[in-house]
C-alpha distance (Angstrom), angle and dihedral (degrees) to the residues before:
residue distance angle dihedral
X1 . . .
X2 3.80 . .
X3 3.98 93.1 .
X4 3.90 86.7 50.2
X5 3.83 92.5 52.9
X6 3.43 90.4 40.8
X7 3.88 106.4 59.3
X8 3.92 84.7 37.7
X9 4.09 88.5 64.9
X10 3.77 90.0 38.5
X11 3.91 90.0 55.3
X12 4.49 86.5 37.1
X13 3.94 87.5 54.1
X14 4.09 100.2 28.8
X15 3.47 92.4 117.6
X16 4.28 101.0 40.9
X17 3.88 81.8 52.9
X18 3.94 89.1 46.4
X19 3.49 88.7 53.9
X20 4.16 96.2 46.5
X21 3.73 89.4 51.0
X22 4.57 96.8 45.8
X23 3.82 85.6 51.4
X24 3.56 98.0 43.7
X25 4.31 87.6 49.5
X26 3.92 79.1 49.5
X27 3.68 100.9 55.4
X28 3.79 93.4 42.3
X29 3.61 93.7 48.6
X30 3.88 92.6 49.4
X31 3.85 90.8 44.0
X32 3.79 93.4 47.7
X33 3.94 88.9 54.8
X34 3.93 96.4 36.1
X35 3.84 75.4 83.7
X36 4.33 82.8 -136.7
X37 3.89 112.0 131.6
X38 3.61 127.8 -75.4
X39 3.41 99.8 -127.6
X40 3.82 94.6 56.1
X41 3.79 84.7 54.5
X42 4.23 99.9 44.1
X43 3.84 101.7 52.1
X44 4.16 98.7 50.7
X45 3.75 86.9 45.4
X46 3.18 103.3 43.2
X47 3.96 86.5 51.8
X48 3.66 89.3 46.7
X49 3.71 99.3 53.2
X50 4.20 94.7 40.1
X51 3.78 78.5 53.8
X52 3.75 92.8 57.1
X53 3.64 92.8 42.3
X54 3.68 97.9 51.1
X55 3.95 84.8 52.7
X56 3.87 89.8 48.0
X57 3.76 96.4 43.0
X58 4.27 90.2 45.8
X59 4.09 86.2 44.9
X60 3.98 94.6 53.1
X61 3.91 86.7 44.5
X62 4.30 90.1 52.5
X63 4.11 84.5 51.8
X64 3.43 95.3 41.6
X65 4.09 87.9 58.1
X66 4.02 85.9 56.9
X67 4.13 97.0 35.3
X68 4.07 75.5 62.1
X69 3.65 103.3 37.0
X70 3.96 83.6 51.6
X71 3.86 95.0 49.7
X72 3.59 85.4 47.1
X73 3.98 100.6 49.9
X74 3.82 78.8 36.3
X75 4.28 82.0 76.5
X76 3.41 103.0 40.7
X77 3.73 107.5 32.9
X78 3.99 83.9 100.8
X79 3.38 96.1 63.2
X80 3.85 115.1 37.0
X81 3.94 130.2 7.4
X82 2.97 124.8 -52.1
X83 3.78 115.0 -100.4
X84 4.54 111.6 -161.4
X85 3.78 112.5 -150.2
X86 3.85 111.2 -127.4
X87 3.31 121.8 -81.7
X88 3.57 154.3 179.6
X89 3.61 104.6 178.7
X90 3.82 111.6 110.8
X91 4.30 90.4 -146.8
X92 3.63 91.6 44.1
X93 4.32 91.6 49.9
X94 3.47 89.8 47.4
X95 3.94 96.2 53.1
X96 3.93 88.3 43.3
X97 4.03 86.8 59.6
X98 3.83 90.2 47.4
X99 3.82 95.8 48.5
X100 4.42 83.5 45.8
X101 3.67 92.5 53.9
X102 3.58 92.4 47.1
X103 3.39 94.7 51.2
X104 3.61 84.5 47.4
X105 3.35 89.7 61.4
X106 3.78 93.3 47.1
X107 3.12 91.5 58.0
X108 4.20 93.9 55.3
X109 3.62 85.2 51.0
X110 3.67 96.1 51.2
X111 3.81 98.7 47.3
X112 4.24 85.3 45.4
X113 3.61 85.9 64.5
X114 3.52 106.0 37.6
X115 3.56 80.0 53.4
X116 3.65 93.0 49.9
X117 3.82 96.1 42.7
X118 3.69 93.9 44.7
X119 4.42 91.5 55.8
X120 3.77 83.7 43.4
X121 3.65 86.8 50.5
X122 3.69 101.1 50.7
X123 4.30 88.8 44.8
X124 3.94 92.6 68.8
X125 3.68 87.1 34.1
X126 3.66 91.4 67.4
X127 4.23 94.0 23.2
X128 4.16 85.3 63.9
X129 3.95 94.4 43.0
X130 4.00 86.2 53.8
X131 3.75 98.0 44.5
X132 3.42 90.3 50.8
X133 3.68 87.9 65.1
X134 4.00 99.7 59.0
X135 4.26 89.0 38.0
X136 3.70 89.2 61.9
X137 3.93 99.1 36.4
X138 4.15 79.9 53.2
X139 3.53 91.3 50.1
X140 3.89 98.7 44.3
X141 4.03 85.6 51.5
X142 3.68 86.2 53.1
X143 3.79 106.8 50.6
X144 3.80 108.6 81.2
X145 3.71 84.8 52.8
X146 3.39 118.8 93.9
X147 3.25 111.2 176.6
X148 4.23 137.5 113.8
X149 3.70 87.9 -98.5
X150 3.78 97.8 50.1
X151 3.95 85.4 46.8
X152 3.82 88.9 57.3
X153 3.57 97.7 47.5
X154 3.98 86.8 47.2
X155 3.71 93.6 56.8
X156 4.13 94.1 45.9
X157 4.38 87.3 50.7
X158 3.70 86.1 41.3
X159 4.34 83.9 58.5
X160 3.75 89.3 44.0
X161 3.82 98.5 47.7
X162 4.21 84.6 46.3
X163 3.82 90.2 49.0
X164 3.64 94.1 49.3
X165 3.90 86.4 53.8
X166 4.04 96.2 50.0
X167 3.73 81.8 55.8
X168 3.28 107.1 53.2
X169 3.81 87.3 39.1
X170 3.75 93.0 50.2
X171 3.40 89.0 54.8
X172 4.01 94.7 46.6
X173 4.10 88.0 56.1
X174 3.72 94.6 44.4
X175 3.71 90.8 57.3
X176 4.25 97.1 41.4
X177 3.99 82.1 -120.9
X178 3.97 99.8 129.3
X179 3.93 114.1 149.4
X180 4.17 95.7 -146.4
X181 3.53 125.9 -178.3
X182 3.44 123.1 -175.1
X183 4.23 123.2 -153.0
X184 3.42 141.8 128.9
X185 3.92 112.9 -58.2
X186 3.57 130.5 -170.9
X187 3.78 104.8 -137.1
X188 3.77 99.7 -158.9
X189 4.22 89.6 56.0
X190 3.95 94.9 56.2
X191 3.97 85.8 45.8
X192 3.88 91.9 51.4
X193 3.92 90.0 41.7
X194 3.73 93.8 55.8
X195 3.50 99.6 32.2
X196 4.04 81.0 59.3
X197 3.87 94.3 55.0
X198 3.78 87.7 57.4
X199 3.94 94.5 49.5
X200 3.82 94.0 109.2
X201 3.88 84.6 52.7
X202 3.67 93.4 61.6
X203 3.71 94.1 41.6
X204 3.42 99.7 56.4
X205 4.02 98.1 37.7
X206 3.94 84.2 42.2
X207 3.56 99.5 -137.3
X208 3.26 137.1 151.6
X209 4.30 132.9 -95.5
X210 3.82 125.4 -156.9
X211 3.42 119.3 -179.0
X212 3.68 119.8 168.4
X213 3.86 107.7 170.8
X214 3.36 124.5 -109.6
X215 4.10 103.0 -154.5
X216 3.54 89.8 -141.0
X217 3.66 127.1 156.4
X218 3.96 122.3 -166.6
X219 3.57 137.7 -176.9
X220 4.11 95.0 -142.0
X221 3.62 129.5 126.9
X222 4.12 102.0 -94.9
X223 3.72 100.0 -152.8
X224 3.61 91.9 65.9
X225 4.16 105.4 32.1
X226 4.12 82.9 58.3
X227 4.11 87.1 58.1
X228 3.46 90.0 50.8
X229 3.73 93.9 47.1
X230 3.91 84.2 40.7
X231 4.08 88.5 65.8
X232 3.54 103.3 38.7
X233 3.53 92.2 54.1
X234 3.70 92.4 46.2
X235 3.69 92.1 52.7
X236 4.21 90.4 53.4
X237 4.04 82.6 57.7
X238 3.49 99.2 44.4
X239 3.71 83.3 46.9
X240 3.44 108.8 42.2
X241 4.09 127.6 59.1
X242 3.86 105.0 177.2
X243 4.28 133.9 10.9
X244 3.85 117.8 47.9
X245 3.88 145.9 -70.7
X246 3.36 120.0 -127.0
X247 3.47 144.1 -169.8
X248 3.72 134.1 -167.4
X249 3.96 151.0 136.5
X250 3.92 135.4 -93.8
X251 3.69 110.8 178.5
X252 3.33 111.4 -54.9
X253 4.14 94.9 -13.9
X254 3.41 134.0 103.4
X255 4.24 110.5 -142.3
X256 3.58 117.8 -166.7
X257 3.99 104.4 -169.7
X258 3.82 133.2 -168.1
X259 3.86 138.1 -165.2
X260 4.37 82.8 -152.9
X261 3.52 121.1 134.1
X262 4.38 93.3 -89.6
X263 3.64 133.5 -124.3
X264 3.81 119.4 -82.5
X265 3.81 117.8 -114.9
X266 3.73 97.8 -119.7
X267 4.16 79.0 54.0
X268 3.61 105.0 48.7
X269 3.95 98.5 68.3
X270 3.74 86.3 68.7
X271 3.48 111.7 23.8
X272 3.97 80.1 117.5
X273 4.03 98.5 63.2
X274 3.78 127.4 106.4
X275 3.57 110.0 -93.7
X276 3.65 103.7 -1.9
X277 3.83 114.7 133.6
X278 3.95 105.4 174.1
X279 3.19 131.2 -150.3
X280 3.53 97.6 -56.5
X281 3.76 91.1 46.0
X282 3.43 95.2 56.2
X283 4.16 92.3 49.3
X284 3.43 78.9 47.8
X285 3.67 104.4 62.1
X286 3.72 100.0 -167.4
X287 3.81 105.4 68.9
X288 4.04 120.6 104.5
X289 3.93 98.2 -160.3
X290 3.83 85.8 -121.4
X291 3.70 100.0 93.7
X292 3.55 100.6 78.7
X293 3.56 92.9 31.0
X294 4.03 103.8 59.9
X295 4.52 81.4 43.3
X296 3.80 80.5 57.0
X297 3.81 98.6 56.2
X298 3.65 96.0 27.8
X299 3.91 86.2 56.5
X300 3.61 89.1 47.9
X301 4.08 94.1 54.4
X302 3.95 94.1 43.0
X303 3.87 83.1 47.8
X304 3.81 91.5 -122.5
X305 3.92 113.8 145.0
X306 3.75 111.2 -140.1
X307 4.00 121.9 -161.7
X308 3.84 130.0 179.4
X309 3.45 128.6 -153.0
X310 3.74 121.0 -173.2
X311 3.54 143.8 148.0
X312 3.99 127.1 -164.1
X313 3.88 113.4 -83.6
X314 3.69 88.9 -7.5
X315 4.04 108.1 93.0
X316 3.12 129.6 -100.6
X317 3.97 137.7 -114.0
X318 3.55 132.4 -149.2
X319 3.82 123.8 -157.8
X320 4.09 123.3 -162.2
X321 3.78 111.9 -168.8
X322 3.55 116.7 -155.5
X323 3.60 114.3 -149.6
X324 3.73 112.5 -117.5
X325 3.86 97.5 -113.4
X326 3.24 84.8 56.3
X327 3.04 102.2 74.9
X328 3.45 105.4 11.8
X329 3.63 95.8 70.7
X330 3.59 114.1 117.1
């Protein structure tokens, strides 16, 4: 940092120090052929010019304080306010008020959003506790009828309750305000409990469901693992028309695995990415992008690593990785 600083106040003061050094060749060229003795001439300049240096060398030191103060503020200025070094240099004053006003400014902008964000908040807040009313008075009309009708009218509420839930959860991630609570989970129950939300699903599309249980106990937070399971299985039904479903343990993973028609290769790098449907997505006409997306950074906060592997009209597999101290807790 020092080197930096330093050829900066070299090229700043290039033409001060040009100046020092012509009229120091001038005086010793004037002296020398003055004809008066060199040693009258030596010890006054000498003492001159080790004057002038001293002031030079205790000058670059005071700027040197505020090159560093500025790098410094430089880091933090984002998160606190902002704290000017000292100084007496008219430029440098009048740059510090320009870099105050536009934080100033920043600052407007910032609280005009929050503001904004926060009302938009609150809306879908109270949107998703209404619609939750009608979904389950639907539902309750529903469930002493058994018939293929009922079943199809199931599954389409069963969408609309789960895309009221990414919503509210998108906007819970977006805004860092996730209520986690860690304990001791047992794996195989949130499977069976979300696999039985989807039973209509299977009915109707008459495929198959393998479960063979996996024993596995986690420390995780529950709540949110079952939304994660909720979406991956919902994309093997959206994705898969005829064979089975199937989910099942390997160590200390969780597979969910699909007879569906795959993920293309050009697809599968960024399956994970906020709005990005693919190919089959877009065929599709019903997926958001956000699925896979808000798995991906719930995954990441319940320190669960999540893999894919897929290949076009050949099913698809999805691997949870439980972090050993997860599991391995007791």
């Amino acid at each position: 940092m020092f080197y930096r600083f330093f050829r900066s106040y070299i090229v700043r003061h290039f033409y001060g120090i040009l100046a020092v050094a012509i009229i120091a060749i001038v005086f010793l060229i004037s002296f020398i052929f003055s004809g008066i003795d060199t040693i009258y001439i030596l010890y006054p300049f000498s003492l001159s010019y080790t004057l002038i240096i001293i002031i030079f060398v205790l000058n670059m030191l005071k700027e040197y304080r505020q090159f560093k103060d500025l790098r410094k503020l430089t880091d933090e200025i984002l998160v606190r306010d902002a704290e000017m070094p000292l100084s007496e240099d008219e430029e440098i004053i009048a740059y510090q008020e320009m870099v105050m006003k536009l934080l100033e400014k920043q600052r407007e902008i910032e609280n005009s959003f929050n503001m904004k964000y926060e009302a938009l908040s609150d809306y879908y807040a109270t949107w998703t506790h209404q619609i939750k009313i009608p979904i389950a008075s639907a539902k309750l009309m529903l469930e002493n009828n058994d018939s293929e009708e009922s079943r199809l009218l199931n599954i389409e509420l069963g969408r609309i309750e789960r895309y009221v839930k990414m919503a509210v959860n998108y906007l819970k991630l977006e805004d860092n305000n996730i209520d986690f609570v860690f304990e001791k989970s047992d794996v195989d129950s949130i499977v069976k409990d979300v696999v039985r939300s989807y039973s209509n699903d299977f009915i109707v599309k008459k495929l198959r469901f393998e479960f063979l249980e996996t024993g596995l106990k986690v420390l995780t937070d529950e709540k949110w693992l079952s939304f994660v399971l909720e979406q991956i299985i919902s994309n093997s039904l959206k994705y898969t028309e005829k064979g089975y479903i199937k989910v099942y343990g390997e160590k200390n993973n969780l597979i969910i695995e699909d007879s569906g028609i795959g993920i293309s290769a050009n697809d599968l790098p960024r399956i994970f990415e906020k709005g990005f449907s693919g190919f089959n997505g877009r065929n599709n006409k019903t997926s958001s992008g956000l699925g896979l997306y808000l798995v991906k950074r719930i995954c990441d906060k319940l320190d669960i690593k999540i893999k894919v592997e897929s290949k076009e009209k050949n099913g698809t597999k999805v691997i949870l990785e439980f972090n050993k101290k997860m599991y391995d807790f007791e």
